[in-house]
KOLLOGU-40308 format. One line per 5 residues: their letters; for each residue y, x, z of C-alpha. Coordinates in steps of 0.25 Angstrom, whole numbers, padded with zeros to 4 digits. Layout:
# KOLLOGU-40308
a) Y X Z; ... .
# end
This chain:
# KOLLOGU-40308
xxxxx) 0456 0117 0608; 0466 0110 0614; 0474 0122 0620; 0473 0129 0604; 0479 0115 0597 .
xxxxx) 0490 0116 0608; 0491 0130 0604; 0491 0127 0588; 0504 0119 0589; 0510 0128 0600 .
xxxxx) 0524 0136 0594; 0530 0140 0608; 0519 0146 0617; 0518 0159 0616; 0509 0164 0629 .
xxxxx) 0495 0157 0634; 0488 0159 0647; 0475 0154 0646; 0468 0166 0656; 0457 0158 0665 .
xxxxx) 0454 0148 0654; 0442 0150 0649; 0439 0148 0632; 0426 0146 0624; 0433 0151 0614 .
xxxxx) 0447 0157 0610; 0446 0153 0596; 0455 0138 0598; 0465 0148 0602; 0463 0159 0591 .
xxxxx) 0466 0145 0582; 0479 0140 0587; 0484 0155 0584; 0477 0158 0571; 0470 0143 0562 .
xxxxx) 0464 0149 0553; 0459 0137 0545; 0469 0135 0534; 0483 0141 0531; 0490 0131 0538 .
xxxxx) 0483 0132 0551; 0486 0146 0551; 0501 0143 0549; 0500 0132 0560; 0493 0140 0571 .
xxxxx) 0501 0146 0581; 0509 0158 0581; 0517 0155 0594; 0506 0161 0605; 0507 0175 0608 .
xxxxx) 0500 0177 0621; 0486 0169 0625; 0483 0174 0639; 0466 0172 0644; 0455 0178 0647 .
xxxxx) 0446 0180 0635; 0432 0184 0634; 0431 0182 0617; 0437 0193 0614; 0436 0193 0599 .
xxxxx) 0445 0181 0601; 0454 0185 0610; 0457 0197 0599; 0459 0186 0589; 0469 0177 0597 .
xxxxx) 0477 0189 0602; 0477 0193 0588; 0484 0180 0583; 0492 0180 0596; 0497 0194 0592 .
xxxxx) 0502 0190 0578; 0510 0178 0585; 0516 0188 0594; 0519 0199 0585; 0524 0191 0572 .
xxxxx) 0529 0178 0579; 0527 0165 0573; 0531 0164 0559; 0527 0176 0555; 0513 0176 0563 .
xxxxx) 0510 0164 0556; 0512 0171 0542; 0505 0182 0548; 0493 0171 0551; 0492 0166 0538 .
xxxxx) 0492 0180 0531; 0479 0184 0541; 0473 0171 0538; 0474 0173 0522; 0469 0188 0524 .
xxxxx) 0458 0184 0532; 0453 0175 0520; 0463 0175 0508; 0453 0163 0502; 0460 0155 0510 .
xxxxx) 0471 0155 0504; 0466 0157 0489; 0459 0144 0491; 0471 0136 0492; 0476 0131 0480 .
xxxxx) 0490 0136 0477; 0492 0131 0464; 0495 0119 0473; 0500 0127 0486; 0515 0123 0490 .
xxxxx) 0523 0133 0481; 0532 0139 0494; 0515 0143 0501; 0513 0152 0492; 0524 0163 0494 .
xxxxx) 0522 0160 0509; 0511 0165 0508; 0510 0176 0499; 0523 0181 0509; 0514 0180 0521 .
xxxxx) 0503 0187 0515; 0513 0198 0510; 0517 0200 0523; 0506 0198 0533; 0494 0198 0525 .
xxxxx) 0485 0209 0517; 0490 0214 0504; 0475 0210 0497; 0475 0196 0501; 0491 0194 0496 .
xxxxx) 0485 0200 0484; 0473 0189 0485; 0482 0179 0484; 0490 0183 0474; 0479 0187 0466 .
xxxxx) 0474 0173 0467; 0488 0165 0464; 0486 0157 0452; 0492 0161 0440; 0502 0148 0442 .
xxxxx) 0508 0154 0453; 0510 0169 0449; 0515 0163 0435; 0530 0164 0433; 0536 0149 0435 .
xxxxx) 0544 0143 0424; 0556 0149 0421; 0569 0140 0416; 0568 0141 0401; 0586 0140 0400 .
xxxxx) 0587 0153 0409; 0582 0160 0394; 0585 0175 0399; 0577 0174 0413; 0566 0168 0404 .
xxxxx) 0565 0179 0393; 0564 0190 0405; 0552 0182 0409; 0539 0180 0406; 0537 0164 0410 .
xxxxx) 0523 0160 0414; 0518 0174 0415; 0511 0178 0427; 0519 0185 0437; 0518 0199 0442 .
xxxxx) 0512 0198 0455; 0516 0212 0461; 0532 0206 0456; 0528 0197 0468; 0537 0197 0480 .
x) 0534 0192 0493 .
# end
């Protein structure tokens, strides 16, 4: 437990030796690569380690670590975070649809919707546009002096979501 909180807040190391250690169980390690308990500990976990060296006889989990540790190595660190939480929202769109983003902070939500368009599944994109509330797929008021902009517009009518761009 101790060698995976050490890991969590880790941003240089990269390769791991760990062969002769023995484990009950690889699933501290799994954690520190891939917290999958809220959005934030997904964004927190660590994206750095590439390599975990050891002799492991849980192979289902050594599938699962190598898997994170693969995304770490292939995307790098920004980008293998943003692919973490768009694998985290896929896994259970709920998550996210439970979240009330009528009070989200305004800049989340196009985050969001940007990492799911690029790393996530089209059907759980659509999910969560589907499920916006109607406050935020509304058009925001529109200064009533600039008259000609606001003829050309329809205010307060929904948007278009496929006029959407990521």
């Amino acid at each position: 437990a101790h060698l995976a909180n050490a890991l969590r807040r880790n941003s240089k190391l990269r390769r791991l030796h760990l062969r002769h250690n023995s484990f009950q169980s690889l699933s501290p390690l799994i954690r520190c690569t891939f917290d999958k308990r809220t959005l934030d500990t997904v964004a927190e976990s660590n994206h750095t380690l590439h390599h975990v060296f050891l002799n492991c006889g849980y192979d289902y989990e050594c599938r699962e670590l190598e898997s994170m540790l693969k995304i770490n190595r292939i995307y790098g660190k920004v980008e293998a975070r943003r692919k973490k939480v768009a694998l985290f929202l896929d896994e259970d769109l709920g998550r996210l649809l439970r979240m009330d983003m009528n009070v989200m902070d305004a800049k989340l939500l196009p985050r969001l919707l940007g990492i799911l368009a690029q790393h996530g599944s089209v059907s759980t994109l659509f999910g969560v546009v589907q499920h916006l509330p109607s406050n935020v797929l509304a058009y925001q008021g529109i200064d009533e002096r600039n008259s000609s902009l606001h003829d050309s517009m329809d205010v307060g009518v929904p948007m278009d979501v496929e006029y959407v761009s990521f």
